[in-house]
N, C-alpha and C positions, 0 to 999 in steps of 0.2 A: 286104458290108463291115460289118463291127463296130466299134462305140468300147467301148475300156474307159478305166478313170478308176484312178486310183492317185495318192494325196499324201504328203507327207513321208517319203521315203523315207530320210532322214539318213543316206545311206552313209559320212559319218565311223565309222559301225557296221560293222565288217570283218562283220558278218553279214548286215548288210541290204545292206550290200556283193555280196557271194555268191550274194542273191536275184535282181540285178539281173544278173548275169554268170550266170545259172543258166536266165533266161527263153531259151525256146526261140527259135532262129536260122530258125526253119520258119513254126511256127503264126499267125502275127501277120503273115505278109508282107503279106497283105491286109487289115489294120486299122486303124485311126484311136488313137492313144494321146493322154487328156487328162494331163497331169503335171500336177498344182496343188500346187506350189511346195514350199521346203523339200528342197531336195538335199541343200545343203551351205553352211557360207560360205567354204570353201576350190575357186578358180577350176579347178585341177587334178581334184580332185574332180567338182565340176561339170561339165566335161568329158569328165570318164571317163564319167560315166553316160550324158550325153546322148549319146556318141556309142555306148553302146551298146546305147541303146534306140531310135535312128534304123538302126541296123544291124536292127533284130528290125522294127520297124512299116513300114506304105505311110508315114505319116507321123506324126510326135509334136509335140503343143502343148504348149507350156509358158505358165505365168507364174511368176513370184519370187514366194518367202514370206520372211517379218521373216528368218529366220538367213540367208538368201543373201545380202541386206541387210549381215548384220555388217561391219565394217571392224575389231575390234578382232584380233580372231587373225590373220585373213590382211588384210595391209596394199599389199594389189595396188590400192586407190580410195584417197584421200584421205578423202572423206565416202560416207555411202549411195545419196546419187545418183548421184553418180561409177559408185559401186559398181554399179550397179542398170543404167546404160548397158553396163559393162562385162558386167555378167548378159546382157544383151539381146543384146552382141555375138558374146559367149563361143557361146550357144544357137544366133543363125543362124551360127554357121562350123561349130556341128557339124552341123546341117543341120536343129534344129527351129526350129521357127515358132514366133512370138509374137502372129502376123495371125490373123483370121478362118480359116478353113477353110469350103470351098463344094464340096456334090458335088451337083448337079442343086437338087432343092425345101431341102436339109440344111445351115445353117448350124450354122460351132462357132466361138463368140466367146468369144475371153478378156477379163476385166473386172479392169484392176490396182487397188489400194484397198490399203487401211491400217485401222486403226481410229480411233475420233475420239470414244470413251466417249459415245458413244447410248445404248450396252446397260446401264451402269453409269460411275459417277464412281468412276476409281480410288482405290484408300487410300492412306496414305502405305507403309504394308507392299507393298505391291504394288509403289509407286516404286521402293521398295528391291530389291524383289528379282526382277525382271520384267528379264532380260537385256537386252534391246530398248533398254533406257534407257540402258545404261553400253555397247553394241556397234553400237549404230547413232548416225551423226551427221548431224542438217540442217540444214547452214550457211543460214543467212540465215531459218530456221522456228521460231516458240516453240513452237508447239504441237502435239501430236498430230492433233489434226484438220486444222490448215492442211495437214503432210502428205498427209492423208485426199485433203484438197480438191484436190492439184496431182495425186495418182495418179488419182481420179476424172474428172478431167478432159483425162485421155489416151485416154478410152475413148468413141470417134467413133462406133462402128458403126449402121447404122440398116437395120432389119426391109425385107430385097428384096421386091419385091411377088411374086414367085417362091418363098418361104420358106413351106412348109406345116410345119418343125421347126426350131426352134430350141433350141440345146443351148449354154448359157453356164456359163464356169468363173473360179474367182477362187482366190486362197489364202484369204480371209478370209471370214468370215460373213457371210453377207448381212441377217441378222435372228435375235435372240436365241431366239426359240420354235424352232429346229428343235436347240437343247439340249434334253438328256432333264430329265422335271422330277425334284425329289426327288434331285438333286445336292447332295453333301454340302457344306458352306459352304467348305470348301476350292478346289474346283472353282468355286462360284460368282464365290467372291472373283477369278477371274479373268475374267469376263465384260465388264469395263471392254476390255480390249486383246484381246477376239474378233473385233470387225469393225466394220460398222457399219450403220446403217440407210439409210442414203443408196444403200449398193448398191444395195441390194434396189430402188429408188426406179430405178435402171437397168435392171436385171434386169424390173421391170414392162415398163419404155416398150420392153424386147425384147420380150416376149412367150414367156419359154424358157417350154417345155416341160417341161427339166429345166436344174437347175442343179449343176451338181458345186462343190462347195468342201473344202478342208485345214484345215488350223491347230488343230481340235481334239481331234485324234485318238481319236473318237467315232465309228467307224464307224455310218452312220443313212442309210436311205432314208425318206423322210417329206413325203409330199402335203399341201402346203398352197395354197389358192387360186389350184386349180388348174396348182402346178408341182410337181413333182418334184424334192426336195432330195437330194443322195446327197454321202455322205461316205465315202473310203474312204482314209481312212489308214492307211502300211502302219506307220508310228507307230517309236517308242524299243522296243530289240529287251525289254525286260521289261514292254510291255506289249500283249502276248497275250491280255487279258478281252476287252477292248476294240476291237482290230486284228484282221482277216482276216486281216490278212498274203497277199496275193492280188491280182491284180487282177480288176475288176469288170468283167461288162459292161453297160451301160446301156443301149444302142438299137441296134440291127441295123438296118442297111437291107438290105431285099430284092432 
């Protein structure tokens, strides 16, 4: 059994559309698929894919990233919570998980989270033009991180004494270092709304081994203290430098 890991796959892109209806119906029947967030914010969309990437894998995990979130184009939710149940629901009727996964000593836990500017205090430029701000809405929330705080604390799971692997995934950063440095100030200026450190502050009391995350579509595998960060975003179809465009695989079990 194999996991691969693939994020952002935005098939509002008739092309990254085409990659996903293009994966083999064969090769994967025996594999573990992580999806870390960012499908789509349209429910029909989102639908379409997961159901046929649950057709191609033994099974596919998901969590939601910020555009699955949006409420402003497709107005199936009221607010983003709303919206984020209806993600959740949309996901098990097409038949992926949003729970833990267990195959003997092998946990895969998803970890939901937001950002909560750890990494950076955003600009007011940023306010401005950082979608998130005008397409996601949380009633009864002022701030970014209270968000942070109510996602982080939907994530229960605790290390079985049977666990020799641990493999946790999120849409969001877990910690600013596993950016490449010598990023032009363009790209930094958006480190305020990558993640947050509080993750990572999870992802410790797990014990992953490796942790798959999206959101910056910076394709990196990158060891740090002692876990294994992987990012594989298949990203916005013009950016190719960046993107494998692929999925990855991360851990075989024997």
């Amino acid at each position: 059994m194999r996991i691969f890991a693939v994020s952002d796959v935005h098939v509002d892109y008739d092309v990254n559309a085409r990659w996903v209806e293009g994966l083999s119906l064969a090769d994967y029947q025996d594999d573990v698929l992580i999806l870390a967030g960012d499908i789509s914010d349209s429910i029909p969309l989102l639908s379409r894919c997961l159901s046929h990437m649950v057709r191609r894998f033994r099974q596919v995990l998901f969590v939601p990233g910020n555009h699955d979130l949006w409420v402003v184009r497709d107005q199936s939710a009221p607010d983003s919570f709303a919206k984020f149940d209806l993600v959740m629901h949309t996901a098990r009727e097409c038949g992926a998980s949003t729970h833990p996964f267990h195959h003997g000593s092998l946990s895969i836990v998803p970890l939901m989270s937001w950002y909560d500017y750890s990494f950076a205090q955003p600009t007011a430029e940023l306010r401005r033009n950082w979608m998130d701000y005008r397409a996601c809405k949380w009633p009864g929330l002022e701030t970014n991180p209270e968000v942070t705080t109510r996602f982080l604390g939907m994530n229960h799971h605790v290390r079985r004494s049977i666990d020799d692997t641990i493999i946790s995934f999120s849409h969001f950063l877990p910690r600013v270092d596993v950016m490449p440095v010598g990023l032009p100030d363009a790209v930094r200026a958006l480190f305020p709304v990558m993640g947050s450190a509080r993750l990572d502050v999870q992802v410790r009391q797990l014990g992953s081994a490796i942790h798959v995350y999206g959101h910056s579509h910076l394709n990196r595998r990158l060891l740090l203290d002692g876990t294994l960060y992987v990012n594989n975003a298949f990203a916005y179809p013009r950016e190719t430098r960046i993107a494998a465009k692929a999925l990855a695989c991360i851990h075989e079990v024997p």
